[in-house]
C-alpha positions as CSV (number, residue, x, y, z in Angstrom):
1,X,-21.3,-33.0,112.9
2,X,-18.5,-35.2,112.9
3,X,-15.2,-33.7,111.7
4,X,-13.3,-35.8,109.2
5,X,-9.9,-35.4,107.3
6,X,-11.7,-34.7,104.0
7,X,-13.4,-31.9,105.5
8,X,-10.5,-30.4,106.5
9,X,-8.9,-30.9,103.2
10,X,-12.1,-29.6,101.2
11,X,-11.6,-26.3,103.9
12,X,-7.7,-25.8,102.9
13,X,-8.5,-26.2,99.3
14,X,-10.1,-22.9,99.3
15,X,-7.1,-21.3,100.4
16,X,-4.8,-20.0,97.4
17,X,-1.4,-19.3,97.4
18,X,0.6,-16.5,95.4
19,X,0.7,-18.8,92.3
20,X,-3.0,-19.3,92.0
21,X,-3.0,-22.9,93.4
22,X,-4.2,-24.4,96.8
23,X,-2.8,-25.8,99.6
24,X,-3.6,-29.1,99.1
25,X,-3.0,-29.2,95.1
26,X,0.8,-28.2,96.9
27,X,0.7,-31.0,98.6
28,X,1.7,-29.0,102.0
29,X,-0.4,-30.3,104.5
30,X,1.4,-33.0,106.8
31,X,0.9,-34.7,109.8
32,X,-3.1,-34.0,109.9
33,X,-4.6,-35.8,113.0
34,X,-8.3,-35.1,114.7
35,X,-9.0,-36.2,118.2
36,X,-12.4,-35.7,119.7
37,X,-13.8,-35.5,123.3
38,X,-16.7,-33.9,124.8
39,X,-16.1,-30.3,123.8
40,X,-15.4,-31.0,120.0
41,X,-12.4,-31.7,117.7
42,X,-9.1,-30.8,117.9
43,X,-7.2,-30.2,114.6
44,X,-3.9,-30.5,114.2
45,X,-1.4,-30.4,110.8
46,X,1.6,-28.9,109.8
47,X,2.2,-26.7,106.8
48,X,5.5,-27.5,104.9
49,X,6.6,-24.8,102.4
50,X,9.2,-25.8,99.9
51,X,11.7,-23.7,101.4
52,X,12.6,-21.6,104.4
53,X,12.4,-18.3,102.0
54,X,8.8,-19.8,101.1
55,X,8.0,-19.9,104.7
56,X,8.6,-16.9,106.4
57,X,6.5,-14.9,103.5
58,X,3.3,-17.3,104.6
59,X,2.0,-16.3,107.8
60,X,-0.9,-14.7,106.1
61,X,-1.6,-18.7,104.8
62,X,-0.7,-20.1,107.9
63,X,-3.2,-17.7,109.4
64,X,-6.0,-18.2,106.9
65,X,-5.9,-22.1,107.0
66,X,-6.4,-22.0,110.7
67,X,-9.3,-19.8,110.5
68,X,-10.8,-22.0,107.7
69,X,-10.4,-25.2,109.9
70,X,-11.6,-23.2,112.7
71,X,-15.0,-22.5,110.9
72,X,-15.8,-25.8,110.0
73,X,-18.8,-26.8,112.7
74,X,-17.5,-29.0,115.1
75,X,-14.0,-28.0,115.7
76,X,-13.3,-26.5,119.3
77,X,-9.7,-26.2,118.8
78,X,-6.7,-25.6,115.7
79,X,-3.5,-26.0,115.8
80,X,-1.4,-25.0,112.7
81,X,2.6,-25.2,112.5
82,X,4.5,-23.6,109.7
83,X,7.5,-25.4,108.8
84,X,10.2,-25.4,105.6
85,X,11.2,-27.9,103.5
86,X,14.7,-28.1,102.4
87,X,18.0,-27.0,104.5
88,X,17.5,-24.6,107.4
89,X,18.7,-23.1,110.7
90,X,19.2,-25.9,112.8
91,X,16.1,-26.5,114.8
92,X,16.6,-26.7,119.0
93,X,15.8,-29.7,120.9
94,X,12.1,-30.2,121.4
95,X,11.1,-28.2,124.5
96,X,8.7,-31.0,125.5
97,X,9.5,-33.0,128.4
98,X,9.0,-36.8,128.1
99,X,8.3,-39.4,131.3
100,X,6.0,-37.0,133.0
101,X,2.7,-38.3,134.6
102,X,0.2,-39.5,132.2
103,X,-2.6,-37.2,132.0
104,X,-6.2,-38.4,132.2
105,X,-8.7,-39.9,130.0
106,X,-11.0,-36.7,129.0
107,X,-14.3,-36.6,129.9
108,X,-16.8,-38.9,128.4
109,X,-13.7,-41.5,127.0
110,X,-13.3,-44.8,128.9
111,X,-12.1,-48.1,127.8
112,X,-8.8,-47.8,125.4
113,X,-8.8,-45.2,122.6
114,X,-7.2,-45.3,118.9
115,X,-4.9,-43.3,118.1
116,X,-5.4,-41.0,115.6
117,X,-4.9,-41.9,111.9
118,X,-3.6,-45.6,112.7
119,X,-5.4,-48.5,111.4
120,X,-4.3,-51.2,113.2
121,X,-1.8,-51.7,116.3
122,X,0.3,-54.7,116.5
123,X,1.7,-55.2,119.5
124,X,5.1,-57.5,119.5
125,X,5.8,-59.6,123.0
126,X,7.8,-62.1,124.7
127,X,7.8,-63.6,128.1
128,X,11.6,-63.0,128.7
129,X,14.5,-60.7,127.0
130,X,16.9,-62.4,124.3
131,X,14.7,-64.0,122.1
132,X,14.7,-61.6,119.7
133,X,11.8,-59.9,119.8
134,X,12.9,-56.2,119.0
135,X,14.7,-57.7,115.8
136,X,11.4,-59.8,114.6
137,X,9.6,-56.4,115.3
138,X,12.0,-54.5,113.0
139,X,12.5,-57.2,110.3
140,X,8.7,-57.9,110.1
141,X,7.7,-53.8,109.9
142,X,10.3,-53.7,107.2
143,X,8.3,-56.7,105.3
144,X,5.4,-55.1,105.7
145,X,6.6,-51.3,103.8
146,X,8.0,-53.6,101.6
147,X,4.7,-55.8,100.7
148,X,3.3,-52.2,100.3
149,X,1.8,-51.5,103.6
150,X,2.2,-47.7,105.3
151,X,4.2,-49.0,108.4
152,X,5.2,-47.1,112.1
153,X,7.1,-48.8,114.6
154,X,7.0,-47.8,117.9
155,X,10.5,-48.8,120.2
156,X,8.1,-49.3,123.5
157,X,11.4,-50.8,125.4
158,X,12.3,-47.9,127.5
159,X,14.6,-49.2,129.4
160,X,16.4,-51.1,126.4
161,X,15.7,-49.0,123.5
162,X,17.3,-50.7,120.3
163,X,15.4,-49.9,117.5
164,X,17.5,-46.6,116.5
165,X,20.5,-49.0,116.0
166,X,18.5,-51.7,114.1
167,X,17.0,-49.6,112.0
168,X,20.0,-47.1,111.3
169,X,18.4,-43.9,112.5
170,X,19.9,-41.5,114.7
171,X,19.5,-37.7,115.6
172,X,16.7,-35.7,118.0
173,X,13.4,-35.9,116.4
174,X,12.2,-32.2,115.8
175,X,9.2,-30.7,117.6
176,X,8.2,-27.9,115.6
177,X,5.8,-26.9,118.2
178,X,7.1,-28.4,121.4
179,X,3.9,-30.9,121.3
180,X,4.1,-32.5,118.8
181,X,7.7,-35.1,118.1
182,X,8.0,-35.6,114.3
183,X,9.4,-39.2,114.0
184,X,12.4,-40.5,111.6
185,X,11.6,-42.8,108.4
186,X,13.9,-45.7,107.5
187,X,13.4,-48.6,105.1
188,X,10.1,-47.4,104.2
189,X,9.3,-47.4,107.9
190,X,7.8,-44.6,110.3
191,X,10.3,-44.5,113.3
192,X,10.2,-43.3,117.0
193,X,11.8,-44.5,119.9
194,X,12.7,-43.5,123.3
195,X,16.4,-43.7,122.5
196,X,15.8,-41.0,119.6
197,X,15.5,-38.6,122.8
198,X,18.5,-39.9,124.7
199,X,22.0,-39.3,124.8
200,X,23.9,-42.4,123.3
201,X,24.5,-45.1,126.9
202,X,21.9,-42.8,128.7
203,X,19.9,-44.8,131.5
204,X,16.4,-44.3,132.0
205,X,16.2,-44.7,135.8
206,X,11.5,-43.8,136.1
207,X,9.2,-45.6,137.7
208,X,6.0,-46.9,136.6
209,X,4.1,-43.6,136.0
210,X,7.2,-41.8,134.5
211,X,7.1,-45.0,132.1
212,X,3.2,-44.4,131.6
213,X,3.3,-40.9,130.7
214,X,6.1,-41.7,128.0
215,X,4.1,-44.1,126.7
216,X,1.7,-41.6,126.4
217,X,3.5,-39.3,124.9
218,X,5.0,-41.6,122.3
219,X,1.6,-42.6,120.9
220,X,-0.6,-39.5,120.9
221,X,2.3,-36.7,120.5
222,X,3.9,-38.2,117.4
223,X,2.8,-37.5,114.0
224,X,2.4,-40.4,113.0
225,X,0.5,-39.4,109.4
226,X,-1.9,-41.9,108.0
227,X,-0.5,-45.8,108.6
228,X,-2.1,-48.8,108.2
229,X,-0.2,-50.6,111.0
230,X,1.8,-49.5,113.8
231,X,4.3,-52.3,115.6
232,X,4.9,-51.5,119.0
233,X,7.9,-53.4,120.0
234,X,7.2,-54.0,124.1
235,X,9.7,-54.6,126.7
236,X,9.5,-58.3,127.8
237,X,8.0,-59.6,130.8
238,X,4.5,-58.4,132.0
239,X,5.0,-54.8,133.5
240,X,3.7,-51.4,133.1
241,X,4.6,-50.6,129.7
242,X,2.1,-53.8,128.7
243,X,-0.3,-52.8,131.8
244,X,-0.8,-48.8,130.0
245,X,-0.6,-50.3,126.2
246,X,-3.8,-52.6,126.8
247,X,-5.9,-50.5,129.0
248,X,-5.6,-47.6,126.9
249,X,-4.7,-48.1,123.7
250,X,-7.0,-50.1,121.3
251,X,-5.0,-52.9,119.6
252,X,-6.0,-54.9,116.6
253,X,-3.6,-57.9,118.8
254,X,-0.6,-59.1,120.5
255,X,1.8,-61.2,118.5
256,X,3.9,-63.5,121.1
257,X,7.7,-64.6,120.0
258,X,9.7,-67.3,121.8
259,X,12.6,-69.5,121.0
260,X,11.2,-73.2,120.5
261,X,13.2,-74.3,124.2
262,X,11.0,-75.0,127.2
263,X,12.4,-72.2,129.3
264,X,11.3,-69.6,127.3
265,X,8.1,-71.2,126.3
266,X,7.5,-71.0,130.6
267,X,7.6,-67.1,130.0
268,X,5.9,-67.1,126.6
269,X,2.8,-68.7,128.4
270,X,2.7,-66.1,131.5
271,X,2.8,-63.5,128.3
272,X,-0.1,-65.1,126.6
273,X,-2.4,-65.5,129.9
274,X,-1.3,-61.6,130.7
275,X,-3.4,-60.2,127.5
276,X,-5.8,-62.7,128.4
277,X,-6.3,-61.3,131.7
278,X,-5.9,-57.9,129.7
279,X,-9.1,-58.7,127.1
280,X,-6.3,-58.1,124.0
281,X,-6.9,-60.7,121.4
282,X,-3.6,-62.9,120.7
283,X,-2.9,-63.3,117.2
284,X,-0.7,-65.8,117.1
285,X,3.4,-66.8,117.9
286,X,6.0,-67.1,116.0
287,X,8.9,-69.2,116.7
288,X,12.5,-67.6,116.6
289,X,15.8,-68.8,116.5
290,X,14.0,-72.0,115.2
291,X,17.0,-73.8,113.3
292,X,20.3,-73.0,112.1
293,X,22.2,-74.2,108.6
294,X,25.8,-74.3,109.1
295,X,27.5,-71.8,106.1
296,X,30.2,-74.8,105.7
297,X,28.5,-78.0,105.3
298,X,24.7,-77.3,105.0
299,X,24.6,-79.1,107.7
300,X,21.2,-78.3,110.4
301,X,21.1,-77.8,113.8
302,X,18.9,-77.2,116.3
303,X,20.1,-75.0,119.1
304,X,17.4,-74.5,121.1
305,X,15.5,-77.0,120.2
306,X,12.8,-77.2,117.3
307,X,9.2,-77.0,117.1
308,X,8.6,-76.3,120.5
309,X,6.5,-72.8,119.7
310,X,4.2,-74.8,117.0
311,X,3.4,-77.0,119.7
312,X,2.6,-74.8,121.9
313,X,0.6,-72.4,119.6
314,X,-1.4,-75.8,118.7
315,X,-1.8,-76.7,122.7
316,X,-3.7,-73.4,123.2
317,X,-5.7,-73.6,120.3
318,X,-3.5,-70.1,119.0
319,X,-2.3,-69.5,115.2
320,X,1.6,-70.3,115.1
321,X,2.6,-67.6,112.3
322,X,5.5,-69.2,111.5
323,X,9.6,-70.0,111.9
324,X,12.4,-67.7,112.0
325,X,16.0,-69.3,111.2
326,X,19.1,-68.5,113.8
327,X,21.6,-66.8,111.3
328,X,24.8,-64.5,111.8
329,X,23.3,-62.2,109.0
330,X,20.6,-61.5,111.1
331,X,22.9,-60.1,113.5
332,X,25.2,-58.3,111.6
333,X,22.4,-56.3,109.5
334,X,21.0,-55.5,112.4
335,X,24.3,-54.1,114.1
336,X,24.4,-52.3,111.1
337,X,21.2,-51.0,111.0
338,X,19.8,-52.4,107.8
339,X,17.3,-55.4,109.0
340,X,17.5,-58.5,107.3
341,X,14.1,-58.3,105.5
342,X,14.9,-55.1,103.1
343,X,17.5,-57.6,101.5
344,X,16.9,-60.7,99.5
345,X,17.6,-64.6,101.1
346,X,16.0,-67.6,102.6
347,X,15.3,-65.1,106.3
348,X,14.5,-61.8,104.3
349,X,12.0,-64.3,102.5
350,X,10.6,-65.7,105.8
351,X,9.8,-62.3,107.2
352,X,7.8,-61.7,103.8
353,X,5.9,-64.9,104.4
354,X,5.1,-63.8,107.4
355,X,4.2,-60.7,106.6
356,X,2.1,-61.5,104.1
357,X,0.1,-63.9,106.4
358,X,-0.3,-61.1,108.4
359,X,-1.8,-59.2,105.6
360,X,-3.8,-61.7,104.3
361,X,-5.5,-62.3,107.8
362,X,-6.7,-58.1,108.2
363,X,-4.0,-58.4,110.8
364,X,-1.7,-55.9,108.9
């Protein structure tokens, strides 16, 4: 019997609390993932009482929903974590250590797997650093929450984490259990990044497997809830971090930005045949940095050239998803981690129109 999340609902619904309603009608279960192998499911959700008086009188329920779940046929292994909402003790640093050796596929998986209560994974590239791929990622996943879709975005750069900044989150994610991270929310966004678990200026100085266990870790050890699309913002270039992401994660695609000049085109192309040679569809490009309208006279310019990335995208026979403007705001929102898309204007506009392409393709 296959075990599915209204089954485990149904199973919690039968459990009552002191005043006569369920858990569920409480709306206290969070963070409820299944994953399957060989020797059944494994159930996993938190329980979040409304505060931290609630919780320590509901061991009893914490107790009771695990059995319930435990019952159901199918499941070979619960996990249950009590939690409070509402101010608390302050919680220690999760005891979880991340960059270890990735573990192995369990038996009877091959091929990449999905994650667990993710629709679809985007996965945002470039050939070469600087043209602005980690802010498209963060402008376009806050388009997204904002054209009303339940967005995560993963900061898969971990040796130049920058989405904590752009997206004005900061602090240790908790890990109530010391498995599981529980991520930060911004702008209508699910957050988690490598540089949530690092001290501000804080190298990461691992080799490749170090890289592909925290990888790892930052997809299937995050609670990611229930989304309907996950942006994984990748380092650039063609490494390990893109290697691990296509060979065992299943993406819907690979979106590819450049800036329209032929230098950067050079390493947008080695990107492109990578996820070729990788079997992981390209979805299209989108050109960055594409023009600029000087604030005095109106006048435009083209910086680093113009069209270049539609050309390209039409050469390969590859959607071209469309152009993003070279603007100071852009910068200065993201320095001050509000991205350019929650706001209104001609770029906040693009990144909807992009969005929405996105959405209207079953990309997003």
């Amino acid at each position: 019997m296959t075990v599915t999340k209204d089954t485990v609902l149904a199973a919690l619904a039968r459990i009552r609390l002191p005043s006569g309603r369920d858990l569920v009608a409480e709306d206290m279960v969070r963070a409820l993932q299944i994953e399957g192998d060989s020797r059944g499911d494994s159930v996993r959700f938190v329980l979040e009482a409304p505060s931290p008086e609630a919780a320590r009188g509901m061991e009893s329920v914490r107790a009771a929903a695990e059995a319930a779940v435990r019952a159901i046929p199918g499941v070979a292994q619960v996990s249950v974590v009590l939690t409070a909402h509402g101010p608390a003790a302050k919680a220690p640093p999760p005891s979880l250590k991340i960059g270890g050796h990735p573990t192995p596929q369990a038996p009877g998986q091959t091929g990449p797997q999905r994650v667990a209560g993710i629709d679809r994974i985007l996965a945002i590239a470039s050939g070469k650093g600087g043209v602005g791929k980690s802010t498209v990622s963060s402008n376009l996943a806050v388009a997204l929450a904002r054209a009303g879709r339940r967005v995560g975005l993963l900061d898969a750069d971990i040796y130049g984490p920058s989405q904590p900044r752009m997206m004005g989150v900061s602090g240790r994610p908790e890990s109530p259990d010391g498995k599981t991270m529980i991520p930060l929310h911004a702008h209508g966004v699910t957050v988690m990044s490598i540089g949530l678990l690092l001290k501000e200026g804080e190298a990461v100085v691992w080799r490749g497997p170090m890289l592909m266990g925290a990888l790892q870790q930052l997809l299937g050890q995050v609670a990611w809830g229930e989304l309907d699309v996950l942006i994984v913002d990748l380092p650039p270039g063609t490494g390990d971090v893109q290697l691990t992401l296509c060979q065992r994660t299943h993406l819907t695609g690979a979106v590819v930005v450049s800036t329209p000049q032929d230098v950067a085109l050079l390493d947008a192309r080695r990107a492109i045949d990578m996820f070729a040679k990788l079997k992981t569809p390209v979805l299209g490009l989108i050109e960055n940095m594409s023009s600029y309208i000087c604030p005095n006279c109106g006048h435009e310019a083209h910086i680093f050239g113009h069209g270049g990335v539609r050309a390209e995208a039409a050469k390969l026979g590859l959607p071209f998803l469309g152009e993003i403007p070279l603007s100071l705001d852009v910068r200065l929102a993201g320095d001050a981690g509000t991205p350019i898309a929650a706001g209104e204007g001609p770029i906040a506009e693009a990144y909807a129109t992009l969005a929405q392409r996105l959405i209207d393709g079953g990309m997003a």
